[in-house]
C-alpha positions in Angstrom: 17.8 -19.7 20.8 20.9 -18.1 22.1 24.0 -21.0 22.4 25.4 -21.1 26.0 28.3 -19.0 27.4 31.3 -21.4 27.9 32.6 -19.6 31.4 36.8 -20.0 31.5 38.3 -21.1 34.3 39.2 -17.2 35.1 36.1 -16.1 35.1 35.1 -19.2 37.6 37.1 -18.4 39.5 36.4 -14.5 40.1 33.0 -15.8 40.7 34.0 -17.8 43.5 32.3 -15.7 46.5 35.0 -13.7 48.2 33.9 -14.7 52.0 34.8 -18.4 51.2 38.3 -18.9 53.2 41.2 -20.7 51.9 41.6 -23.9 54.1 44.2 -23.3 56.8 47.0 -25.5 56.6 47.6 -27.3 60.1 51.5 -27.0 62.0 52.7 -30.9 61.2 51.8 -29.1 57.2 53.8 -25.9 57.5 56.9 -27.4 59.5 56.8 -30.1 56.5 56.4 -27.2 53.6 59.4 -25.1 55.3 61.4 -28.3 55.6 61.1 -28.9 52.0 61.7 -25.1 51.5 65.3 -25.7 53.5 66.0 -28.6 51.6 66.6 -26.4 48.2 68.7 -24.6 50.2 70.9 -27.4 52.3 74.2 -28.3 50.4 76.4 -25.0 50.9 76.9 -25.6 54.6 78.0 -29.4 54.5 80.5 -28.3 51.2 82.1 -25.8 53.5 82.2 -28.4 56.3 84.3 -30.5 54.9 87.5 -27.9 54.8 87.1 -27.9 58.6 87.3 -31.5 59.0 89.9 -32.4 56.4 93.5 -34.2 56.9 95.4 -31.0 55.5 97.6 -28.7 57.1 96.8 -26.5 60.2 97.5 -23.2 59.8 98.9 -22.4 63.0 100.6 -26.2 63.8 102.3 -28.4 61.4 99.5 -31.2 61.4 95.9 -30.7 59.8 92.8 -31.3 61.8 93.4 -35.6 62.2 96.9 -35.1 63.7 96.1 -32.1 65.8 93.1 -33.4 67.2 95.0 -36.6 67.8 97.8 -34.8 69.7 96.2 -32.7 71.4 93.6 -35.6 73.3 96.6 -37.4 73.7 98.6 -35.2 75.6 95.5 -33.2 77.6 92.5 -35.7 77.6 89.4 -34.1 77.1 90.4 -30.7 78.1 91.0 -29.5 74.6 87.1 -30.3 73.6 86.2 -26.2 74.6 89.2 -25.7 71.9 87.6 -27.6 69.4 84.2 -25.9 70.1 85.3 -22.6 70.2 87.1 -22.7 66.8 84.1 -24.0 65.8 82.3 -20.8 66.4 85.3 -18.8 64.8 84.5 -20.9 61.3 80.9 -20.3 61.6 80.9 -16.2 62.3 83.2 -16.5 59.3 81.8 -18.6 57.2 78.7 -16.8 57.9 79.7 -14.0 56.8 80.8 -15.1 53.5 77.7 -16.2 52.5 75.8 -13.1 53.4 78.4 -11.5 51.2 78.2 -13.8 48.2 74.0 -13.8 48.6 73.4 -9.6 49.5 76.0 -8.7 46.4 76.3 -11.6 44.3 79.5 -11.5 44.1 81.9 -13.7 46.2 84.5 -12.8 48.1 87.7 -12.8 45.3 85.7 -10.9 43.4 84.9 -8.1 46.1 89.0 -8.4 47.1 89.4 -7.6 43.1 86.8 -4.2 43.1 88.6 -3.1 46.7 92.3 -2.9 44.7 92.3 -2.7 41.3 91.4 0.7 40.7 92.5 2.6 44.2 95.1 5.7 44.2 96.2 7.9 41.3 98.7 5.3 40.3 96.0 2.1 39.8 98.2 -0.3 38.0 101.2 0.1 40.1 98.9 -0.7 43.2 96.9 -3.6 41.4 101.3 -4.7 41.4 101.7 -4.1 44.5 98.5 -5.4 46.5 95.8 -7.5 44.2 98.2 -10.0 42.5 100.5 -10.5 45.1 97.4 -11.2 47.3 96.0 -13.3 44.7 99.2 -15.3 44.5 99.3 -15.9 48.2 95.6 -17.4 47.8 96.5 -19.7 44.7 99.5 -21.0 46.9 97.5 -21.5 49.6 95.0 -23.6 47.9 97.7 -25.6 46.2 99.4 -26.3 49.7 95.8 -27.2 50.9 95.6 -29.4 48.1 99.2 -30.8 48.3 97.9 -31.6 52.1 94.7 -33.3 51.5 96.8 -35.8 48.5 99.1 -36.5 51.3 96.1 -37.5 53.3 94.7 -39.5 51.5 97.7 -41.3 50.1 98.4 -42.4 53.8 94.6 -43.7 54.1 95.0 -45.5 51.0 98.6 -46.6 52.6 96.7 -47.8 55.5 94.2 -49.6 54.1 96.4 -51.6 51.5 100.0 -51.9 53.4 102.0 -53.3 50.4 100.8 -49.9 48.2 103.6 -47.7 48.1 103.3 -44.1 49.3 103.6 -42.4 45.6 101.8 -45.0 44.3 98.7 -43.6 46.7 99.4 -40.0 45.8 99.0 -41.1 42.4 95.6 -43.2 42.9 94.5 -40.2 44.7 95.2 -38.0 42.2 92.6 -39.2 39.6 89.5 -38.1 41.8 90.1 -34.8 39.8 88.2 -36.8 36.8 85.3 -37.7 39.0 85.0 -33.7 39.7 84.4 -33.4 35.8 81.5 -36.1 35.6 79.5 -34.3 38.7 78.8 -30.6 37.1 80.2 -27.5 37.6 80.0 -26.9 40.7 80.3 -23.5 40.4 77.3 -23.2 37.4 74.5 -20.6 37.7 72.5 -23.7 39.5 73.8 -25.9 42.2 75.3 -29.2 41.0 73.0 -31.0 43.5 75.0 -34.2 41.9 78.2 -32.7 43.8 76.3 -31.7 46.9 74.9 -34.6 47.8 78.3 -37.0 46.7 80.0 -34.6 49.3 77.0 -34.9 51.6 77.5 -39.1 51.6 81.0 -38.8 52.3 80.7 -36.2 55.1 78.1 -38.7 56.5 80.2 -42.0 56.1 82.8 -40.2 58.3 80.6 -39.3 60.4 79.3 -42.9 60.6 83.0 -44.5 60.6 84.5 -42.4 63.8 81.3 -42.6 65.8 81.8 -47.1 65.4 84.7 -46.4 66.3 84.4 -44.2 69.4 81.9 -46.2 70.2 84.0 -49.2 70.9 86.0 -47.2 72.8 85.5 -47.0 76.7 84.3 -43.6 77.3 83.7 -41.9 81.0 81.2 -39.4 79.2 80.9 -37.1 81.8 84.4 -36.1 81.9 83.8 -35.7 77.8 81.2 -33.1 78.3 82.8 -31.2 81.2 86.1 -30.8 78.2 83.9 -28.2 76.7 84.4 -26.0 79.4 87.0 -23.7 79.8 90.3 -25.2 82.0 92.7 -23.4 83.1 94.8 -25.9 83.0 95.3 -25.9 79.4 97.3 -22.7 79.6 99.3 -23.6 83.0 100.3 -26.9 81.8 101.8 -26.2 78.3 98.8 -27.2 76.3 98.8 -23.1 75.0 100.7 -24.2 71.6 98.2 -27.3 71.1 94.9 -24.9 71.6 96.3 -22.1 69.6 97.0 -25.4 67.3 93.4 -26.6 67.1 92.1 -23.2 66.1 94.2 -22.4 63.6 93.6 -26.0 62.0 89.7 -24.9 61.7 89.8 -21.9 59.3 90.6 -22.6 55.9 90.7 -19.4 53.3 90.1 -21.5 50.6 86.3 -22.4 51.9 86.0 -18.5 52.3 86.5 -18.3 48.8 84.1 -21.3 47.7 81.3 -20.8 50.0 80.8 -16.9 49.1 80.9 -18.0 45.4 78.2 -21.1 46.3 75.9 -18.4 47.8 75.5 -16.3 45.0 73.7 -19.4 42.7 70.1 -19.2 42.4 68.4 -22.0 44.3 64.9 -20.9 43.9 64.9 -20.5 40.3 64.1 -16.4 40.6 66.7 -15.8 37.7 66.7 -16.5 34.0 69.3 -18.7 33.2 71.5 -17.7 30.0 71.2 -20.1 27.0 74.9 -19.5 25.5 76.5 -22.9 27.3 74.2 -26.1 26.7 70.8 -24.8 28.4 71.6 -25.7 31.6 74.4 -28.6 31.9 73.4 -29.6 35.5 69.6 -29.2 34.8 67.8 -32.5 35.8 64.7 -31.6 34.1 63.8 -35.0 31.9 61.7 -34.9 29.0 59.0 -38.0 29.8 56.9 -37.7 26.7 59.8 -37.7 24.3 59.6 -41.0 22.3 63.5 -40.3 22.0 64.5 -40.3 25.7 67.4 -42.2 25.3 68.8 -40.3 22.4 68.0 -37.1 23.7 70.1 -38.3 27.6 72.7 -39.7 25.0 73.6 -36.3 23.1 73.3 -34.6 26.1 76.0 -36.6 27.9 78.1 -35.8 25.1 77.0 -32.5 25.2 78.2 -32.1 28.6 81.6 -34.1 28.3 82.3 -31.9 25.5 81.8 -28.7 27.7 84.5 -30.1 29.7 87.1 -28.8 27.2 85.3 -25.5 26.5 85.7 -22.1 28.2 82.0 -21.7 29.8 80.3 -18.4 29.9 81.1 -16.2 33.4 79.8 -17.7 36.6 77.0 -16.1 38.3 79.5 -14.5 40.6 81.7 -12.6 38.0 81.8 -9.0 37.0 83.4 -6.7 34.5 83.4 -3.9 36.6 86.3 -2.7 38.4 84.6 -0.9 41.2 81.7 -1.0 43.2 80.3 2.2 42.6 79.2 0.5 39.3 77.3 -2.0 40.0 74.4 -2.9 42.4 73.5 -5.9 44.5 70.8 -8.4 44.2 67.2 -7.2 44.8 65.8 -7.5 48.0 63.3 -10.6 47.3 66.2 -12.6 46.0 68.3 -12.2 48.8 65.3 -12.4 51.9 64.8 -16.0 49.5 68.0 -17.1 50.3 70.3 -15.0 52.6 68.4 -16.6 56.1 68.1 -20.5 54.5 71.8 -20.3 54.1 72.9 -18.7 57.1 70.9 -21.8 58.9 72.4 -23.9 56.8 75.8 -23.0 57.5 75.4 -23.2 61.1 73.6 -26.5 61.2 76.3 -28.3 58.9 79.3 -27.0 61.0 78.2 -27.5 64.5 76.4 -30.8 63.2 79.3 -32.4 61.1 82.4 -30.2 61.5 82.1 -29.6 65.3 81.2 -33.2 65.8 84.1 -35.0 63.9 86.4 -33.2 65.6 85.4 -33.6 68.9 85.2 -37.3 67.5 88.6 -37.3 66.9 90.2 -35.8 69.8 87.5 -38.1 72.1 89.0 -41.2 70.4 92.6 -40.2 71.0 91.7 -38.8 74.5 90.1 -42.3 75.2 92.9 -44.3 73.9 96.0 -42.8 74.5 95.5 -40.1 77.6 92.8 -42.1 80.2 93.2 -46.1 78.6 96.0 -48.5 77.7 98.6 -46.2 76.1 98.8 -43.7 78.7 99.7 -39.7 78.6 102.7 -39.2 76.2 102.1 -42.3 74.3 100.0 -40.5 71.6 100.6 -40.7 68.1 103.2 -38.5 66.5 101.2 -39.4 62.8 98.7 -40.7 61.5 100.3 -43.9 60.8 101.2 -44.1 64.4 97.5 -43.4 65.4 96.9 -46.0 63.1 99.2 -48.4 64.6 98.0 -47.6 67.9 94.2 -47.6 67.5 94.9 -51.5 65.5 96.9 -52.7 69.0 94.4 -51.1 71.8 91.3 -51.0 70.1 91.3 -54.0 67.4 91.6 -54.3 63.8 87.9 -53.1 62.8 88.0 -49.7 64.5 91.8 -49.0 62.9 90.2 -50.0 59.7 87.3 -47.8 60.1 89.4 -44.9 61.0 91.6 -45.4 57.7 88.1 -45.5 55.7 87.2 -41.9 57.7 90.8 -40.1 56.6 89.9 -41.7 53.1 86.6 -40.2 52.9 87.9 -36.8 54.4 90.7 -36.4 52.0 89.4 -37.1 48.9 86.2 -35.0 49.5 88.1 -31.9 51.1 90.5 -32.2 47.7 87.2 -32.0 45.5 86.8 -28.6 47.7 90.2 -27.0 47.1 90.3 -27.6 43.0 87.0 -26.0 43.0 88.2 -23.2 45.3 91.3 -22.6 42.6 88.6 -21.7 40.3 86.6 -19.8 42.0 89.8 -17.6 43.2 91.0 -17.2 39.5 88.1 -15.8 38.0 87.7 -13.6 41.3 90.8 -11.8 41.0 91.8 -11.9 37.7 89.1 -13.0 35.5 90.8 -16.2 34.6 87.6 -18.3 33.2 89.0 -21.8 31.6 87.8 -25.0 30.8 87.2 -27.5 33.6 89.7 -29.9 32.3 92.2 -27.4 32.5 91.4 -25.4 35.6 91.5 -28.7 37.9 94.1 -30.5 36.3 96.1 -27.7 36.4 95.4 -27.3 40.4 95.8 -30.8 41.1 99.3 -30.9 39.0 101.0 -28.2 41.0 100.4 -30.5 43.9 100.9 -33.9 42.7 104.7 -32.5 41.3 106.1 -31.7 45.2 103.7 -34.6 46.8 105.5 -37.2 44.0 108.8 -35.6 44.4 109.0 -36.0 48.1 106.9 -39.8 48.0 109.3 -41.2 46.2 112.5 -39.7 47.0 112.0 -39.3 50.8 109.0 -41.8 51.5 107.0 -41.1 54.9 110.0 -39.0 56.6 110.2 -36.2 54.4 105.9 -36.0 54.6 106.2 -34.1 58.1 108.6 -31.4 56.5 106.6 -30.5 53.7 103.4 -30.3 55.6 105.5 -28.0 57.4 106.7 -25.9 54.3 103.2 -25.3 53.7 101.9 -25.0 56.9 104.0 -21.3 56.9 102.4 -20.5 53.4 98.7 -20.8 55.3 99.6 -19.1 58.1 100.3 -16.0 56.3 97.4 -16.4 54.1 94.2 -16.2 56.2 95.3 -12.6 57.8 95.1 -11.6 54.3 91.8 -13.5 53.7 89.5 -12.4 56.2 90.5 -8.7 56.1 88.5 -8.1 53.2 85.5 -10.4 54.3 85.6 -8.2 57.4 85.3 -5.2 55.6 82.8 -5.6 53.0 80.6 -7.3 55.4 80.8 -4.0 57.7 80.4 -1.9 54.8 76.7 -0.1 54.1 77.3 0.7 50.5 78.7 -2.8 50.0 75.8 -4.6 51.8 72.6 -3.0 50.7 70.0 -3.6 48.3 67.0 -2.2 46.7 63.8 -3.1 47.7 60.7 -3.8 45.5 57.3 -4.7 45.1 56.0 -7.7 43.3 55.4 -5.9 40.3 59.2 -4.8 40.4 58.9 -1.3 41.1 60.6 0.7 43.7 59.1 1.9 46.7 58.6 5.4 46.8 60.0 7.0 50.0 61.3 10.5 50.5 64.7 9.8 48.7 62.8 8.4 46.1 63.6 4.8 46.9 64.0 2.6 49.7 67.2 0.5 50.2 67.7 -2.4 52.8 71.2 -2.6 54.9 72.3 -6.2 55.3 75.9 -4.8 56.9 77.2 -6.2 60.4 76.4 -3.9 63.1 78.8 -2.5 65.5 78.8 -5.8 67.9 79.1 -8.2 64.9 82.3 -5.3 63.8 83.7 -5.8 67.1 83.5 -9.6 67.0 84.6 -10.2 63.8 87.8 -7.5 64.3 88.6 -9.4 67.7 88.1 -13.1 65.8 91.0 -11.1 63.4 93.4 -10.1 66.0 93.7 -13.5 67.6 94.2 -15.6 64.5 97.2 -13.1 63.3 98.9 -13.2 66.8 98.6 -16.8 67.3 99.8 -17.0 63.8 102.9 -14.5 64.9 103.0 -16.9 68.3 103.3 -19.9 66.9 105.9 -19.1 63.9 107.5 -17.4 66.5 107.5 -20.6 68.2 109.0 -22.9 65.3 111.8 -20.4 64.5 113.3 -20.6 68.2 112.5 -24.9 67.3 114.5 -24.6 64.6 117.3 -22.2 65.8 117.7 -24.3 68.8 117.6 -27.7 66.9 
């Protein structure tokens, strides 16, 4: 008697009859599946949000994004809100762009800076002199007067919060974040630190939470607040040019140029091998369940991972060897159709939802306050310890103490942003890979020195000079920035990829393969070239402007 054929679950299944049809998923299913999809994907976008929402330096006014917006409702009420929205689409078309650069080549957007100049003319190294590190200077200075900013920033939070703490004695609380960075991942790892993303994704949202209490106990006539985001003419005819021009230059920040077209090279769908050289993967959070060891296992990798703190880890996704880009290509064409739309929606949503909206949140509240209630026109804060003061005595103590919490939050988050931005920019331009210990503690030091210096020797009068000191440093930076983003971006041989099948073949096609041009098109060109123009002539307007202030004062 012949013994019975055991069938395998293969051959089951190719003896399924081929008529039967899979069961059709209904909407409410898909919409869930592609939320969940997006979800892997979310964590760029808020990141870059924070730089546009952060108590640093403008670049084009000698207040960050608090005191400008602060100013600017107190002097013109609601007018300013099409200001704040219009920058607001500056940073996005930017930012956007920098993320289809870092996803399309893999490469961010120091490193593309590095291929354009280190190898051009017959006289290379005299060139990489004159143009690549003097532009690479200008974007390590920039960061560390960003940085500088956003310690300042927070030091005056902390200042509010706890009026017997002494100014340097917040710059120096604030300064030890920089060890919290360490415990989160490396941000800038083959994999997202999700552990980083979604710490920066609470804070973003308790700011969001803390100015809309405190708005909201705020009389508000909302219909003039919506009709602000329409264009007034009487924001150039009554003087209020200088405070626009102000608002838009506090809204673009090189540094989260840099960071966000590193972030969008990493591998969020898993679609890469990951290299085994450095720990496995130090921010995997894969967890071995059926090891009778657990704890032991969670224990040496902690140590595992605080010991990588002091090491020099392996390249980041974004680095290359090469000096040109001739010689290399860009990611395949199903990594980047994985990754390059999620993140361009992502970007958009988290700066229109959270960097748009605090803004406008901020110059409602000092509109509100200081332009339509109790104050009156020309009463408005000149600092943020005045708009302090002021929001305590018209609005109560709760809302003043809720605004302290929200320049807290904002500093401290948008200072986790520029240290990893520094690192980022140095292995970009000049292949500078170092130990997190050393890279952020070295970026944080070369802005507590001049913060301490002028705490402690000058107190709160000498803050408003050296935000101005390095409010000229940024203002020459992003001209220098975005001109490379701009031209990559429009650049076919810099934005295409090879297409494949699933069995990782090329498509035949007449040329013999079949490439796929991810390059702005002529309208994007002109947009982003326009965009361009006007930040460097406001930038030329407005130091224009505080040379004749000076000269005449």
């Amino acid at each position: 008697m012949d013994s019975p054929i055991k069938e395998t679950p293969q051959q089951t299944f190719q003896e399924l009859p081929s008529a039967t049809p899979l069961p059709r998923k209904s909407a409410w299913k898909r919409a869930w599946d592609f939320t969940l999809l997006h979800i892997k994907h979310t964590g760029v976008g808020v990141v870059c949000a924070v730089a546009y929402f952060d108590p640093s330096v403008a670049f084009l006014f000698p207040r960050g994004n608090w005191s400008t917006n602060m100013q600017g409702g107190s002097e013109y009420g609601y007018k300013l809100l099409f200001i704040v929205l219009m920058s607001g689409i500056f940073a996005i078309y930017l930012q956007v762009l920098a993320c289809r650069l870092g996803c399309v080549t893999g490469v961010d957007l120091a490193g593309h800076t590095r291929l354009l100049l280190y190898r051009r003319t017959n006289h290379p190294r005299l060139f990489r002199w004159l143009t690549l590190y003097p532009l690479y200077v200008v974007a390590e200075v920039a960061i560390i007067a960003t940085d500088l900013a956003e310690l300042l920033g927070s030091a005056i939070a902390l200042c509010l919060l706890f009026p017997k703490l002494q100014l340097w004695q917040g710059v120096l609380i604030t300064a030890s974040d920089v060890f919290l960075v360490l415990l989160l991942g490396d941000p800038l790892a083959k994999e997202p630190a999700r552990l980083f993303e979604v710490f920066i994704g609470f804070m973003v949202i308790a700011i969001l939470v803390c100015m809309g209490i405190v708005v909201g106990r705020v009389d508000i006539v909302w219909a003039k607040t919506f009709e602000g985001y329409l264009p007034s003419k009487q924001v150039f005819t009554s003087g209020g040019l200088y405070d626009a021009i102000g608002i838009i230059g506090a809204t673009v920040m090189p540094h989260s140029l840099f960071l966000g077209s590193a972030l969008a090279t990493q591998d969020r769908m898993k679609m890469r091998a990951l290299d085994d050289d450095f720990t496995k993967n130090p921010n995997s959070t894969e967890s071995s369940l059926d090891s009778p060891t657990r704890s032991k296992k969670m224990l040496a990798e902690m140590k595992t991972s605080i010991g990588n703190f002091f090491k020099t880890p392996p390249p980041s996704a974004h680095a290359t060897d090469v000096t040109r880009h001739s010689e290399r290509e860009n990611n395949p064409y199903d990594f980047v159709r994985a990754h390059v739309y999620h993140g361009i929606a992502d970007m958009t949503i988290s700066l229109l939802g959270f960097a748009v909206v605090i803004n406008s949140l901020i110059l409602i509240l000092a509109s509100a306050v200081f332009y339509y209630g109790q104050a009156g026109p020309g009463d408005g804060p000149a600092s943020l310890f005045d708009a302090y003061d002021l929001i305590q005595s018209y609005v109560g103590k709760g809302a003043a103490t809720l605004f302290a919490i929200a320049l807290l939050a904002s500093g401290q988050s948008a200072s986790f942003i520029a240290t990893i931005a520094g690192q980022a920019v140095a292995e970009g331009f000049v292949k500078w890979r170092v130990s997190a210990v050393v890279s952020r503690l070295l970026t944080r030091a070369l802005a507590i020195i001049p913060s301490m210096v002028v705490a402690i020797a000058i107190g709160r009068d000498g803050i408003d000079a050296l935000l101005v000191a390095s409010q000229v440093t940024l203002s020459v930076a992003l001209p220098f920035v975005t001109f490379p983003l701009l031209y990559c971006t429009g650049s076919k041989e810099i934005m295409k990829c090879r297409k494949t099948v699933k069995d990782g073949e090329v498509l035949d096609t007449e040329n013999g393969e079949e490439w796929v041009d991810f390059s702005n098109g002529l309208f994007s060109k002109a947009v982003g070239w326009i965009i361009w123009l006007l930040i460097l002539l406001a930038n030329l307007y407005v130091l224009f402007e505080m040379m004749i202030s000076s000269a005449q004062g």
